[in-house]
N, C-alpha and C positions, 0 to 999 in steps of 0.2 A: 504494500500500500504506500501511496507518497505522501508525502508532505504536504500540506494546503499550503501555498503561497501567504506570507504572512501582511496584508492590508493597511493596517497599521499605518499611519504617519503618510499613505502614498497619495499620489491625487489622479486622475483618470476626467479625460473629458467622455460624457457619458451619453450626450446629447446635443443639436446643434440646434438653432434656428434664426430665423430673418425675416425682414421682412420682403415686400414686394417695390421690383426697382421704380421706382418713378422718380418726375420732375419735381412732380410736385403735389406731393399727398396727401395737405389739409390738417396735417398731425406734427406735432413738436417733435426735436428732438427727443426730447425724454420719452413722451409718447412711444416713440418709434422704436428707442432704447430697449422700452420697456415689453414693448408686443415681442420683439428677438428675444427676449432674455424669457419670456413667459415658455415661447416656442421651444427655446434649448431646454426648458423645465420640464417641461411636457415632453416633450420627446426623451427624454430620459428615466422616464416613469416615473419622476420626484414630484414633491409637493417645492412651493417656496419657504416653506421650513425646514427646509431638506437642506438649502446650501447655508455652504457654514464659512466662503469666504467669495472676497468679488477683486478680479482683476480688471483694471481701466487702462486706456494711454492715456497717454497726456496729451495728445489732439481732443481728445474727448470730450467737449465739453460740462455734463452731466454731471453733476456730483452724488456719489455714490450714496449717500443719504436719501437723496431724492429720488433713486433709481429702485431703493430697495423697497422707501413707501410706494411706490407707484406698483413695485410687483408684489407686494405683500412679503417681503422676507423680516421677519421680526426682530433678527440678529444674528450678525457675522462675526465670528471670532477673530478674522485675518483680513487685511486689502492689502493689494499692490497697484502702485501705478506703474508702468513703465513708459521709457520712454517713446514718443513719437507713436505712430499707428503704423496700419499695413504690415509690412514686414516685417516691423518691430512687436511682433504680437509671438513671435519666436521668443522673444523673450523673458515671456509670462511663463515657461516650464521651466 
């Protein structure tokens, strides 16, 4: 019999989501933020009491207070911003 892999301490992205591309979609940033981050929720079988931290760039402009009320996450043990966006999103693991 093997070992189970020990979980502990690791992090794993579990689910993804987004929204739909447009010009110009009548919804705020945070809005917008917030309908992707619900989508990655959902698609990864969690509730928003499920995540326990939030990584931003620093393009971003959202403040991750704001992002959390808007998705219902009650509280995060951890934030990271890193820097810049797009590619620098390599950086967040």
């Amino acid at each position: 019999m093997s070992a189970k892999p020990k979980l502990s301490g690791a992090a794993a992205i579990a689910g993804i989501g987004q929204t739909e591309f447009s010009k110009n979609s009548g919804r705020t940033e945070i809005q917008l933020a917030a309908e992707a981050v619900r989508a990655a929720i959902l698609d990864a079988g969690l509730r928003p009491a499920d995540v326990d931290g939030l990584v931003t760039m620093t393009q971003d402009s959202n403040d991750e207070l704001a992002l959390m009320r808007n998705v219902g996450i009650p509280l995060v043990r951890w934030t990271s911003r890193t820097p810049f966006g797009g590619g620098g999103s390599s950086g967040s693991w």
